[in-house]
C-alpha atoms as one frame of an Amber mdcrd trajectory, in Angstrom:
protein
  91.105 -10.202  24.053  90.247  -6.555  25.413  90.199  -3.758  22.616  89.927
   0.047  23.868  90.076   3.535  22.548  89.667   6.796  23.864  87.000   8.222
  21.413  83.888  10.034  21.753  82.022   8.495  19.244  78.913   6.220  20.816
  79.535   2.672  18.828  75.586   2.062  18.941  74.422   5.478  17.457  72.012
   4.166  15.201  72.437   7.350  13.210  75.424   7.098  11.608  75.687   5.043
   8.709  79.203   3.492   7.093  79.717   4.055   3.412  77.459   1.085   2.589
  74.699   3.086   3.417  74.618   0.385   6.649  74.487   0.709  10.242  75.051
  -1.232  13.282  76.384  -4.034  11.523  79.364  -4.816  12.353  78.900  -5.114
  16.421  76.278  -7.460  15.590  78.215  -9.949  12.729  80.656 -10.065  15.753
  78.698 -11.175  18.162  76.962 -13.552  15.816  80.485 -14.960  15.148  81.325
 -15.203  18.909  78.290 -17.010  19.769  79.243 -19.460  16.897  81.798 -20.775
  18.773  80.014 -20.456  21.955  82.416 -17.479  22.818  81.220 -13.688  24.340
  81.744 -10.273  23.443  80.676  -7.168  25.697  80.952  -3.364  24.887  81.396
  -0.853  27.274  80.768   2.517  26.216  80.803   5.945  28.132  82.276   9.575
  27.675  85.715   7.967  28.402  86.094   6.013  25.072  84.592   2.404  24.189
  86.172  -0.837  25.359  85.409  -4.369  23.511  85.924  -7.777  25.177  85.826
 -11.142  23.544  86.190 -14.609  24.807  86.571 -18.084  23.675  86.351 -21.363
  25.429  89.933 -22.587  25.527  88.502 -25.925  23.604  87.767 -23.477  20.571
  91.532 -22.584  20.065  92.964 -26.266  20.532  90.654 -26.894  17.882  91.733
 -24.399  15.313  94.902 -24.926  15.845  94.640 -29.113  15.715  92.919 -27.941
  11.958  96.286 -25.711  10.562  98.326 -28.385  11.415  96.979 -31.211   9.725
């Protein structure tokens, strides 16, 4: 699954904080979650707008979906 926008905003400005107070966080749960399921996730950033790309092994989704059915 690809995910892009055309914003400005630099998703790894360690600056800006959400209204938790936190930053950073969420990139990082993601790719926690990826690698979980032995799955990727890059970020591509520039002055053009940020792009996200996450992967899973096609085992991962016969799995999940073997689960909901039962």
């Amino acid at each position: 699954m690809t995910i892009a926008d055309n914003g400005t905003s630099d998703p790894f400005n360690k600056g800006r904080n959400n209204q938790s107070g936190n930053s950073g966080l969420g990139l990082r749960n993601m790719q926690e979650r990826m690698e979980h399921f032995s799955g990727s996730l890059s970020v591509r950033s520039s002055a053009k707008g940020t792009t996200l790309a996450a992967s899973l092994p096609h085992s991962v989704y016969l799995h999940q979906k073997d689960e909901k059915i039962q």
